[in-house]
N, CA, C and O atoms as a Maestro MAE file, in Angstrom:
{
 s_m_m2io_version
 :::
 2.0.0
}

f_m_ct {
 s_m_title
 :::
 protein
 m_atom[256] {
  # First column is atom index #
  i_m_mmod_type
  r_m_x_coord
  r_m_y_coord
  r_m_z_coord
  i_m_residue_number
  s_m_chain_name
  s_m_pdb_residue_name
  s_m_pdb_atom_name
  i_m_atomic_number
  :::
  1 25 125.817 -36.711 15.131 1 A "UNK " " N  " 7
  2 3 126.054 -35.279 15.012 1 A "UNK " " CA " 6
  3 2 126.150 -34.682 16.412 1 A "UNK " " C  " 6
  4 15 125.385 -35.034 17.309 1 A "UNK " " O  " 8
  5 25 127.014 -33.860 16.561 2 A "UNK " " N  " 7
  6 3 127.441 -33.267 18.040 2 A "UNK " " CA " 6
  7 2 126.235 -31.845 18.238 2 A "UNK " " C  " 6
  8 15 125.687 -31.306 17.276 2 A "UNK " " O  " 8
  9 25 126.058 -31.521 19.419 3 A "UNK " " N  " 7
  10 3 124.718 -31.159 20.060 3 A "UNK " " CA " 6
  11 2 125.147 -29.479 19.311 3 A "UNK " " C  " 6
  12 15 126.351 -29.231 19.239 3 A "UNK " " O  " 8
  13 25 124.591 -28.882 19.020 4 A "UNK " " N  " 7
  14 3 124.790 -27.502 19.141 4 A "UNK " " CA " 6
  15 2 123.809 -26.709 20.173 4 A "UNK " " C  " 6
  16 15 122.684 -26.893 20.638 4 A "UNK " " O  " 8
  17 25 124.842 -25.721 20.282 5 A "UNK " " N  " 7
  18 3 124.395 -24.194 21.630 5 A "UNK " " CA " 6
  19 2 124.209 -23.228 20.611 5 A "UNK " " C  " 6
  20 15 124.909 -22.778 19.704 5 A "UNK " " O  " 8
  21 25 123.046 -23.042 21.033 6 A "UNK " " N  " 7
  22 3 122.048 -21.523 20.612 6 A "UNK " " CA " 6
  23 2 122.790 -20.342 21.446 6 A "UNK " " C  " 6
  24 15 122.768 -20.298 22.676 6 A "UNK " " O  " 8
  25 25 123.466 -19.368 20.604 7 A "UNK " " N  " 7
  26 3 123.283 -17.825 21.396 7 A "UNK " " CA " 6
  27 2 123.424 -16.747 20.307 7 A "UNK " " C  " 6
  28 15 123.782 -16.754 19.129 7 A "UNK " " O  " 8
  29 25 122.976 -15.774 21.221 8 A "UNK " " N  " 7
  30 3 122.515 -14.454 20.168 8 A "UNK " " CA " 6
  31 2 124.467 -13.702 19.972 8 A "UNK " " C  " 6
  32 15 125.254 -13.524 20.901 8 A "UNK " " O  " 8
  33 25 124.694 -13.451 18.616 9 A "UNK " " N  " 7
  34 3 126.100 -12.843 17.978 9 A "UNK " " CA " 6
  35 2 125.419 -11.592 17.595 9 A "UNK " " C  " 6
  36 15 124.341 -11.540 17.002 9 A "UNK " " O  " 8
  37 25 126.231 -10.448 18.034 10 A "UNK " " N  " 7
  38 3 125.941 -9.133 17.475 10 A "UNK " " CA " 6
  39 2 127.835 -9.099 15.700 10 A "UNK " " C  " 6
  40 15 128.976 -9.297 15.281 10 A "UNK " " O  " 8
  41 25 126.968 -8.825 15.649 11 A "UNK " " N  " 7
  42 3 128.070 -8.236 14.173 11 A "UNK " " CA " 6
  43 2 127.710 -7.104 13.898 11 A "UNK " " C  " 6
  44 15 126.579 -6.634 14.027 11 A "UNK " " O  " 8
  45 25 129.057 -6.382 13.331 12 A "UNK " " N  " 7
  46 3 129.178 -4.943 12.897 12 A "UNK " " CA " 6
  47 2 128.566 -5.926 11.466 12 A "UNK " " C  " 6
  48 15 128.738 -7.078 11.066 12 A "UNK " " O  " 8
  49 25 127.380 -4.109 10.785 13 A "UNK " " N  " 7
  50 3 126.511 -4.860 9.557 13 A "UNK " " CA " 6
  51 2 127.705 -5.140 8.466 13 A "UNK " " C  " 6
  52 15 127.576 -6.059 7.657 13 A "UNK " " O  " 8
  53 25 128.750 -4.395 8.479 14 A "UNK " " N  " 7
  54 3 129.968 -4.909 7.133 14 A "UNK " " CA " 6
  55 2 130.250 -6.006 7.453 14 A "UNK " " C  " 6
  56 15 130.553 -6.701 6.483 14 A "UNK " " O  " 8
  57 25 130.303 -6.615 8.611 15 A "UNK " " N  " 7
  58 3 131.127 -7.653 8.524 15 A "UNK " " CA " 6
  59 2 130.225 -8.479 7.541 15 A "UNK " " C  " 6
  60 15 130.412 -8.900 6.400 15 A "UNK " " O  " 8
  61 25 128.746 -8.577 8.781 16 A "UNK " " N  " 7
  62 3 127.630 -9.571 8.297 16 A "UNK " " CA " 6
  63 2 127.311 -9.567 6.968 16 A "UNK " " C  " 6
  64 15 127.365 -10.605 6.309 16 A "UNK " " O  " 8
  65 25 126.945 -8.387 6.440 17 A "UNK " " N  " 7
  66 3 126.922 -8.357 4.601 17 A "UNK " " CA " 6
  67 2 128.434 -9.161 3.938 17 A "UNK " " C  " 6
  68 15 128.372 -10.200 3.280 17 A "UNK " " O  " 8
  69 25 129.719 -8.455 4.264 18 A "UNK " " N  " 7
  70 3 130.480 -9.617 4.064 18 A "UNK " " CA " 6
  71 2 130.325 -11.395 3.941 18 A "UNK " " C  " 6
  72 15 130.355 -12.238 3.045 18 A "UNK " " O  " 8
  73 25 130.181 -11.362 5.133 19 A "UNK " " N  " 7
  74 3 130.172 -12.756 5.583 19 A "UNK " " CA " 6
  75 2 128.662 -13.631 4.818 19 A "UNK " " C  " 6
  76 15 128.649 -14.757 4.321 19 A "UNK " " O  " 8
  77 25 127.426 -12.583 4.964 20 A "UNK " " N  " 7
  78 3 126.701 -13.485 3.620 20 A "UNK " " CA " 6
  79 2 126.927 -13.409 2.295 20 A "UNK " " C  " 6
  80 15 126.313 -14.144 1.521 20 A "UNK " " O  " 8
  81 25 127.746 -12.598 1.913 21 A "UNK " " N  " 7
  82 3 128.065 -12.656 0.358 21 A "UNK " " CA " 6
  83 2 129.044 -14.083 0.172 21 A "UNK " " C  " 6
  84 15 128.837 -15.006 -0.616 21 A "UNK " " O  " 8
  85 25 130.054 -13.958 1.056 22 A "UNK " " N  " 7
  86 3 130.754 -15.152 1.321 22 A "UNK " " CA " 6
  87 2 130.418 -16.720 1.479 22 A "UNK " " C  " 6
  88 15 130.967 -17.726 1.031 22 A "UNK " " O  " 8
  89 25 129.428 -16.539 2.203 23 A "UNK " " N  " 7
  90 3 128.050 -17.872 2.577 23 A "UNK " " CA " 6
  91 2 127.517 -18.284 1.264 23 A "UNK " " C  " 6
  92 15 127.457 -19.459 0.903 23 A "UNK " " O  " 8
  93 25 127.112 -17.218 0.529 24 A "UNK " " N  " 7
  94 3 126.287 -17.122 -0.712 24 A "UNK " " CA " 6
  95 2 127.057 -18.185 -1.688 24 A "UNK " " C  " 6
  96 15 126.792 -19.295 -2.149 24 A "UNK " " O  " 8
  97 25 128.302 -17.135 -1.772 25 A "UNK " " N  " 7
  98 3 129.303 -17.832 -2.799 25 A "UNK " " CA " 6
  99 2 129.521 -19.330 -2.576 25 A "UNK " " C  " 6
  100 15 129.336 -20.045 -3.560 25 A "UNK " " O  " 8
  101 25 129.757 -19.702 -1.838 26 A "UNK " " N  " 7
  102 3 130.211 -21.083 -0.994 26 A "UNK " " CA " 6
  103 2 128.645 -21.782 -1.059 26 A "UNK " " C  " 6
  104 15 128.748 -22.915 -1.529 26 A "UNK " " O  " 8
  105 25 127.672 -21.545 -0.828 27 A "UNK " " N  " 7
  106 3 126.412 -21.934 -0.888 27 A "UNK " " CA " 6
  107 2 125.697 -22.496 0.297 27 A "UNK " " C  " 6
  108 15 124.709 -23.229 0.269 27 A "UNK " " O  " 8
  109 25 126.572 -21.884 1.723 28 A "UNK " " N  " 7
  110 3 126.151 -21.961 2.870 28 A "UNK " " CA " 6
  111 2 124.931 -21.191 3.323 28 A "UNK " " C  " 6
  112 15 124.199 -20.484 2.630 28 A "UNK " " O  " 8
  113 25 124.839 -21.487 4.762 29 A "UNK " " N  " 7
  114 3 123.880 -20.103 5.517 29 A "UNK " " CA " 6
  115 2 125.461 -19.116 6.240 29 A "UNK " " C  " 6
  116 15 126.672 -19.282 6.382 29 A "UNK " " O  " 8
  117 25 124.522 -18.206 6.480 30 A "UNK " " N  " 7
  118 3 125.339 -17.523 7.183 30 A "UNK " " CA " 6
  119 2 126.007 -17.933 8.465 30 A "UNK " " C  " 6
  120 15 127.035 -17.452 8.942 30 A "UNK " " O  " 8
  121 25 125.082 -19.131 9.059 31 A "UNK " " N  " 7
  122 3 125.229 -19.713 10.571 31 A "UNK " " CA " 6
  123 2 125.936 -20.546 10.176 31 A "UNK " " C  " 6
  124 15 126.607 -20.801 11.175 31 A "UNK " " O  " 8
  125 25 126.405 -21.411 9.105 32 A "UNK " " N  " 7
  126 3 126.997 -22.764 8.498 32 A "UNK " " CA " 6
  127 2 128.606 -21.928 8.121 32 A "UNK " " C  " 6
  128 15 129.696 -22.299 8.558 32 A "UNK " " O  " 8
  129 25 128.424 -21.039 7.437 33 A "UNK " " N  " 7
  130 3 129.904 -19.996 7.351 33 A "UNK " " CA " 6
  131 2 130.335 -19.689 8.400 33 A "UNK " " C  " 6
  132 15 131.415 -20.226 8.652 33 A "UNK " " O  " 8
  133 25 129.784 -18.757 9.470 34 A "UNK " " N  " 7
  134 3 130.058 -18.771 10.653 34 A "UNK " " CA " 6
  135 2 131.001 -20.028 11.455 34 A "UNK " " C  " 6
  136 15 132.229 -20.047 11.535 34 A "UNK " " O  " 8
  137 25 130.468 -20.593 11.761 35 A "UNK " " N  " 7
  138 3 130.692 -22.547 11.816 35 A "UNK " " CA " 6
  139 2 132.119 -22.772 11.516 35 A "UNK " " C  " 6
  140 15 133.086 -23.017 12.237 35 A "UNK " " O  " 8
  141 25 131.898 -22.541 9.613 36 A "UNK " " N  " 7
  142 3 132.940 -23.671 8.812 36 A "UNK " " CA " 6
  143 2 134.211 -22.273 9.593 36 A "UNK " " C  " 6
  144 15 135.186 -22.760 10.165 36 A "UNK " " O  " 8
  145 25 134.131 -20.882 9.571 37 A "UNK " " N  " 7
  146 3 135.186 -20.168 10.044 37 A "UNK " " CA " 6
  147 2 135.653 -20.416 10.957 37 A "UNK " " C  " 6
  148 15 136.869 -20.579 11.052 37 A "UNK " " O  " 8
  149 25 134.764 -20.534 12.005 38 A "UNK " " N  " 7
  150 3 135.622 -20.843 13.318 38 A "UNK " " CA " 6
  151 2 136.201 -22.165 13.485 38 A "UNK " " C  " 6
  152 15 137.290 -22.379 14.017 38 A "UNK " " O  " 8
  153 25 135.449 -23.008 13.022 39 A "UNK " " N  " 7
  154 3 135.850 -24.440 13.200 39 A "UNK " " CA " 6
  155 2 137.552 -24.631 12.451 39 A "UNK " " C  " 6
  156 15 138.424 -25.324 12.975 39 A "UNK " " O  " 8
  157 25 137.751 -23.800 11.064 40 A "UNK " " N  " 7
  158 3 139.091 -23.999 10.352 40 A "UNK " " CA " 6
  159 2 139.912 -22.962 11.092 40 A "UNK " " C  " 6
  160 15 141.114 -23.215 11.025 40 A "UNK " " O  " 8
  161 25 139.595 -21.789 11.826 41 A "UNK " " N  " 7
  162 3 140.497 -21.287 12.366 41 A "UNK " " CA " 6
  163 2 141.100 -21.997 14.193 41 A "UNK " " C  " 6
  164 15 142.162 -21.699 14.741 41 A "UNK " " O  " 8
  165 25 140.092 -22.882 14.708 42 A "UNK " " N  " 7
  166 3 140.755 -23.413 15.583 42 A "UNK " " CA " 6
  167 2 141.225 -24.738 15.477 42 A "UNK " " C  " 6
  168 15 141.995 -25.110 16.362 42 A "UNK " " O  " 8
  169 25 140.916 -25.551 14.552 43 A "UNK " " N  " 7
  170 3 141.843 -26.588 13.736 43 A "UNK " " CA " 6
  171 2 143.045 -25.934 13.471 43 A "UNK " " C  " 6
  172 15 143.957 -26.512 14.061 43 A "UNK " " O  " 8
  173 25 143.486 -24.828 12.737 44 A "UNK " " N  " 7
  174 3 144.410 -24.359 12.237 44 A "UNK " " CA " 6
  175 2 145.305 -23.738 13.908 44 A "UNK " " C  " 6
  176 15 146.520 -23.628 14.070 44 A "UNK " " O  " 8
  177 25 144.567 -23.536 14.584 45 A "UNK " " N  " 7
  178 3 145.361 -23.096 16.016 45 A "UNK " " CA " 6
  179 2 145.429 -24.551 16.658 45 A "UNK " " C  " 6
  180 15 145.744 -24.244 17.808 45 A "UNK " " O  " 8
  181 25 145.362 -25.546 16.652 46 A "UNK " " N  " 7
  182 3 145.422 -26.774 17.178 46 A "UNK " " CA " 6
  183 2 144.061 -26.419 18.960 46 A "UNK " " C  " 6
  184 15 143.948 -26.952 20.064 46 A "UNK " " O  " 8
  185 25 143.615 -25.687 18.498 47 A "UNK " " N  " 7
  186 3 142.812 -25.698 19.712 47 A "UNK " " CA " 6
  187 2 141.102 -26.168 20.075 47 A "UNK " " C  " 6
  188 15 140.408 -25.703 20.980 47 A "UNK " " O  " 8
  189 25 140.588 -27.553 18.750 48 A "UNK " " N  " 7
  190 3 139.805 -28.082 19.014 48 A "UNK " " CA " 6
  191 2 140.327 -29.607 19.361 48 A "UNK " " C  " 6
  192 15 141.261 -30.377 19.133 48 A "UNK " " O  " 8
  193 25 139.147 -29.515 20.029 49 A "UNK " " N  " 7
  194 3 139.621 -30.931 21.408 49 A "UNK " " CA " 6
  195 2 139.309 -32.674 19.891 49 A "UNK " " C  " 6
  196 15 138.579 -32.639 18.901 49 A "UNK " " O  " 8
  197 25 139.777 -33.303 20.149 50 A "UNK " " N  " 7
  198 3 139.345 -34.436 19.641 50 A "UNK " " CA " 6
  199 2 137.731 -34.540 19.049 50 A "UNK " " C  " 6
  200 15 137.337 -34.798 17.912 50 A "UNK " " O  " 8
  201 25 137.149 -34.303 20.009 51 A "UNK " " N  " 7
  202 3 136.176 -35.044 19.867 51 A "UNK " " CA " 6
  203 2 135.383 -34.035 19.301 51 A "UNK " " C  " 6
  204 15 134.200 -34.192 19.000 51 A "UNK " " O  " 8
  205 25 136.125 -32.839 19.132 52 A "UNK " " N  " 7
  206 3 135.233 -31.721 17.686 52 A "UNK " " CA " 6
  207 2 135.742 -32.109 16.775 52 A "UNK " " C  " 6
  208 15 135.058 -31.513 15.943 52 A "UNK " " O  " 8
  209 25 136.668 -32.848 16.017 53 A "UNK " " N  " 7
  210 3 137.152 -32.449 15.074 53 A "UNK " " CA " 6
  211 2 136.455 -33.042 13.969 53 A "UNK " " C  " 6
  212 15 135.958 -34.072 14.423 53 A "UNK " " O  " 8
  213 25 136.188 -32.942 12.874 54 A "UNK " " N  " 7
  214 3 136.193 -33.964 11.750 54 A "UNK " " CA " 6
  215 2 136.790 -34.745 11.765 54 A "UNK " " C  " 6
  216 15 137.811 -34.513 12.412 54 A "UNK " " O  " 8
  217 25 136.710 -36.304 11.101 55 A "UNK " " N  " 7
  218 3 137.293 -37.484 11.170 55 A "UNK " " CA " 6
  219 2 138.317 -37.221 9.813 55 A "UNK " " C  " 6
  220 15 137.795 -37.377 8.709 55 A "UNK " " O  " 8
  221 25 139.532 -36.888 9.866 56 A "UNK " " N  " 7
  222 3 140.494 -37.408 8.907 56 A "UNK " " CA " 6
  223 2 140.041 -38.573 7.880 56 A "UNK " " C  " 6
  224 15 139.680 -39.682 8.271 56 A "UNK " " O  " 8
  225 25 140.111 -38.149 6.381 57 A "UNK " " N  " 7
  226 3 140.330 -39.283 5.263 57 A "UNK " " CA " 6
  227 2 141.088 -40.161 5.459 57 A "UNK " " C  " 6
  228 15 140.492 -41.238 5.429 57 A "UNK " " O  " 8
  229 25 142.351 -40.281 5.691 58 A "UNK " " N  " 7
  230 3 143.568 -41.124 5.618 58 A "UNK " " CA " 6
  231 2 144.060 -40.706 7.397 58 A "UNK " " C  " 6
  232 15 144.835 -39.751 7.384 58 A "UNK " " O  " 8
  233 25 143.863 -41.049 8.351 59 A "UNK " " N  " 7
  234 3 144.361 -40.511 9.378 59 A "UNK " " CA " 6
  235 2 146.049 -41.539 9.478 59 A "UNK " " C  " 6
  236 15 146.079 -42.591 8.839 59 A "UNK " " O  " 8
  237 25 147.239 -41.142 10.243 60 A "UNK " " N  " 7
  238 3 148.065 -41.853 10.356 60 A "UNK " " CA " 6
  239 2 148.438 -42.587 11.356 60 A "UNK " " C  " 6
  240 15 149.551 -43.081 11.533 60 A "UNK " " O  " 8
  241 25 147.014 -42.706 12.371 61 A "UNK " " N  " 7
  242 3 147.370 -42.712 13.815 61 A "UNK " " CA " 6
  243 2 146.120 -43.535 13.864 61 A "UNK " " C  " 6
  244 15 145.143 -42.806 14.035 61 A "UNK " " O  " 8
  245 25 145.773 -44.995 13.758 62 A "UNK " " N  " 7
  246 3 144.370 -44.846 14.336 62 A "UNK " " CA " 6
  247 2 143.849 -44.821 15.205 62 A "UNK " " C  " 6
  248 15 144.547 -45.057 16.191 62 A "UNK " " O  " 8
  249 25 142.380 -44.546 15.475 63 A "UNK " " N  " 7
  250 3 141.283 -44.036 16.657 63 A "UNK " " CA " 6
  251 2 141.997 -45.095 17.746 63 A "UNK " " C  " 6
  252 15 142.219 -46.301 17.642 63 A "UNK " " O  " 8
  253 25 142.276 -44.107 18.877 64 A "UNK " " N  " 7
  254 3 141.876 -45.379 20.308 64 A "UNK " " CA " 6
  255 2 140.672 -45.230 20.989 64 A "UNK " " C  " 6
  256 15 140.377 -46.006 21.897 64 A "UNK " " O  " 8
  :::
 }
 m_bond[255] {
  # First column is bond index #
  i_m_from
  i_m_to
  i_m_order
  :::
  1 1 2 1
  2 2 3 1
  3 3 4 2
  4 3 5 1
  5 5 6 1
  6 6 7 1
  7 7 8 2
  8 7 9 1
  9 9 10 1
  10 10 11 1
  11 11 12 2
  12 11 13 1
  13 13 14 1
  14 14 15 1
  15 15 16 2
  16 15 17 1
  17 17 18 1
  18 18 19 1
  19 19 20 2
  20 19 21 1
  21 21 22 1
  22 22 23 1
  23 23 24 2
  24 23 25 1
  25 25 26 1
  26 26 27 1
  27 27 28 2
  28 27 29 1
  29 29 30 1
  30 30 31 1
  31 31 32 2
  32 31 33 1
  33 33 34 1
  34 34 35 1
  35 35 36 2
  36 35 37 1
  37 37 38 1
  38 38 39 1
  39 39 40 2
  40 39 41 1
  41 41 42 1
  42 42 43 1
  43 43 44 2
  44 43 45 1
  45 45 46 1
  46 46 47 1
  47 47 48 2
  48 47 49 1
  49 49 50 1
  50 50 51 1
  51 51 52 2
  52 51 53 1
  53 53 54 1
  54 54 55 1
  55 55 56 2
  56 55 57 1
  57 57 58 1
  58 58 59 1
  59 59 60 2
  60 59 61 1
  61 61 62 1
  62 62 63 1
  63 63 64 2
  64 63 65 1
  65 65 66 1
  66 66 67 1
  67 67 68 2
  68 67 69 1
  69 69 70 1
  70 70 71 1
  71 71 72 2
  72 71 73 1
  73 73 74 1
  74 74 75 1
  75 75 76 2
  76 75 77 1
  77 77 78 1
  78 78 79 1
  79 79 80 2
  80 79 81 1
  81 81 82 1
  82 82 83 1
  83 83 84 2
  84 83 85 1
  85 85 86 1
  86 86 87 1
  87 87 88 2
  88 87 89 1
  89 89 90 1
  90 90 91 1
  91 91 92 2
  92 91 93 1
  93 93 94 1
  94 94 95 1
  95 95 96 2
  96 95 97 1
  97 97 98 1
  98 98 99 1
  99 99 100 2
  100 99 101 1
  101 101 102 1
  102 102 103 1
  103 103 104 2
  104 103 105 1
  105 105 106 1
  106 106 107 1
  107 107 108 2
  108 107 109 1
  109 109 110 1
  110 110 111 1
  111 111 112 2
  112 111 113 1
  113 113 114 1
  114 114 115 1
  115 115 116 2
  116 115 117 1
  117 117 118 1
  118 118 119 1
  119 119 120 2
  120 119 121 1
  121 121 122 1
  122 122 123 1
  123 123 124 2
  124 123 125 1
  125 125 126 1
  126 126 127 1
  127 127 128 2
  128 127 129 1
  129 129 130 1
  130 130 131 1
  131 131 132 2
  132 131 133 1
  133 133 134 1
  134 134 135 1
  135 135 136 2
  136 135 137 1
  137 137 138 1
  138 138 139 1
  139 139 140 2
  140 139 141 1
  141 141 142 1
  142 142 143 1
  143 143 144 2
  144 143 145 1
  145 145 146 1
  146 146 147 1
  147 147 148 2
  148 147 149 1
  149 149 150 1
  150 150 151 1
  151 151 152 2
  152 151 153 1
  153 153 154 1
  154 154 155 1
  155 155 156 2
  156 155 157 1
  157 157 158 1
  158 158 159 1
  159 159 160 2
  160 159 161 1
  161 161 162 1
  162 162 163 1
  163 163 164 2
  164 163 165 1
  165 165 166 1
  166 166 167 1
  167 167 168 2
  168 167 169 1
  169 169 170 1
  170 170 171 1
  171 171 172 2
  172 171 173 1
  173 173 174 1
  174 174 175 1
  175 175 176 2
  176 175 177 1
  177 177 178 1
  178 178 179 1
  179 179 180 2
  180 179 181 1
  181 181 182 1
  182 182 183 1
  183 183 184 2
  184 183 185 1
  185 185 186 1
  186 186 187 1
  187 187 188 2
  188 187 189 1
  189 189 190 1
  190 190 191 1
  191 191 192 2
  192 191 193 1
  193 193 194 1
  194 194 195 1
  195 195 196 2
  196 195 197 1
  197 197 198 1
  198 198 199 1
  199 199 200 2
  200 199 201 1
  201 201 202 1
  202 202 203 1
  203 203 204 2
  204 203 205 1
  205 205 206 1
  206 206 207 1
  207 207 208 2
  208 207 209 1
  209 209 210 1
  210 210 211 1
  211 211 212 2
  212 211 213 1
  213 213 214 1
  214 214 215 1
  215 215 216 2
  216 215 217 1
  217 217 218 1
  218 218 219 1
  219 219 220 2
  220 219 221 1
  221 221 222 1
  222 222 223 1
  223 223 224 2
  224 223 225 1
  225 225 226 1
  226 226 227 1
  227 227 228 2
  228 227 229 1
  229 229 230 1
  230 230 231 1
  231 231 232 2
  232 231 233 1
  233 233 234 1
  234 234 235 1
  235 235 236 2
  236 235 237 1
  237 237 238 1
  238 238 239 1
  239 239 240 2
  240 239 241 1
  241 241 242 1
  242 242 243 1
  243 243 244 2
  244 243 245 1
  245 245 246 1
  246 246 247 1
  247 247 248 2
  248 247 249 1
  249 249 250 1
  250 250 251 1
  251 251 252 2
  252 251 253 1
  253 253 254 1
  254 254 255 1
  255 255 256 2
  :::
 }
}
């Protein structure tokens, strides 16, 4: 498991009530939603490095 960094996030309270109703539904924490968001929005921007990513099911390329 890759190391995690502790720091303090201010949120506007709508968002945060949002975002735990969202957590809730899904059956996360709020810090694990947080997470799964950013992590699929910079997958989706191609802007996590390798060695963040999740390991592909079927990858088409294998590991070097």
């Amino acid at each position: 498991m890759a190391a995690k960094k502790a720091f303090p996030l201010r949120l506007n309270a709508d968002i945060f009530e949002a975002t735990r109703r969202w957590s809730d539904d899904e059956l996360r924490s709020v810090n694990a939603q947080i997470e799964y968001v950013l992590r699929d929005a910079l997958r989706k921007a191609g802007r996590l490095s390798h060695a963040g990513r999740e390991p592909e099911e079927n990858p088409e390329i294998p590991d070097e």
